[in-house]
Wavefront OBJ file of the C-alpha trace (Angstrom):
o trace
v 0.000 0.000 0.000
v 1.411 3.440 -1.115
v 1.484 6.115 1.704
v 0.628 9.275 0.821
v 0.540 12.230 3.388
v -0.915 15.311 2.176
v 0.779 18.445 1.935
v -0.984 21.777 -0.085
v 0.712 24.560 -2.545
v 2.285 27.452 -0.819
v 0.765 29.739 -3.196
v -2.756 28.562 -4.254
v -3.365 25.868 -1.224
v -4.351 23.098 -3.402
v -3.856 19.796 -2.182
v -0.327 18.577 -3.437
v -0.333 14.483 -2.426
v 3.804 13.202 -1.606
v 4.774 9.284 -2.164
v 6.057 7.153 -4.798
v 4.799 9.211 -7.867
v 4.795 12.686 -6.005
v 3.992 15.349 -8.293
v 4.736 18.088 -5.782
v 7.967 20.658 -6.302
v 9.540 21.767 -3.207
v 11.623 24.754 -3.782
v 13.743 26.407 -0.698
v 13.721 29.836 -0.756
v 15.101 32.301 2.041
v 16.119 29.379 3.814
v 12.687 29.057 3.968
v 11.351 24.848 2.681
v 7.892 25.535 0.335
v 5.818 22.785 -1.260
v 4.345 23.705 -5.119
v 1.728 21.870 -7.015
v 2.762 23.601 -10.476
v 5.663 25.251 -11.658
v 3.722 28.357 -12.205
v 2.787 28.508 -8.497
v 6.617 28.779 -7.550
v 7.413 31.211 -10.355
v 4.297 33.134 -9.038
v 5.135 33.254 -5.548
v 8.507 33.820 -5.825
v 7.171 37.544 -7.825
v 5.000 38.381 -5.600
v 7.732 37.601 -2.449
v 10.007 39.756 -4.410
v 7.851 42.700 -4.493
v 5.844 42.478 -1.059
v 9.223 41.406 0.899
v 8.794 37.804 2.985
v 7.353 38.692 5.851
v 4.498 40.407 4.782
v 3.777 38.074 1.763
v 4.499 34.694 4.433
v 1.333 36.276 6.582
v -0.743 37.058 3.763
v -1.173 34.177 2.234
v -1.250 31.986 5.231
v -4.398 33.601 6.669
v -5.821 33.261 3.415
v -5.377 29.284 3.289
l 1 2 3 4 5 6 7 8 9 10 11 12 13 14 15 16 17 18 19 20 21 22 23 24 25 26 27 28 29 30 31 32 33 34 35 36 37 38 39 40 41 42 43 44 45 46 47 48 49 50 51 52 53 54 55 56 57 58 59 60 61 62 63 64 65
């Protein structure tokens, strides 16, 4: 039996599932570990981090999730 623990996008909060065929992209950035479900989500996030600085970005999208 595959185990699969569920993890969700950094940037849109969809559901990314890890195990044997994980489809997830985890991407460190600002010594900072973040799970992806698309490419387009990290080069998204990693825009809008740039312009709204890390802190600020980090709280805004976690109380939106």
């Amino acid at each position: 039996m595959l185990r699969k623990d569920k993890r969700s996008c950094a940037l849109c909060g969809k559901t990314v599932a890890s195990g044997e065929h994980d489809n997830g992209i985890v991407e460190i950035i600002d010594d900072e570990t973040f799970t992806f479900d698309r490419a387009d989500c990290v080069l998204m996030f990693r825009k809008f981090r740039s312009v709204y600085g890390p802190s600020l970005f980090n709280t805004t999208i976690m109380s939106l999730q």
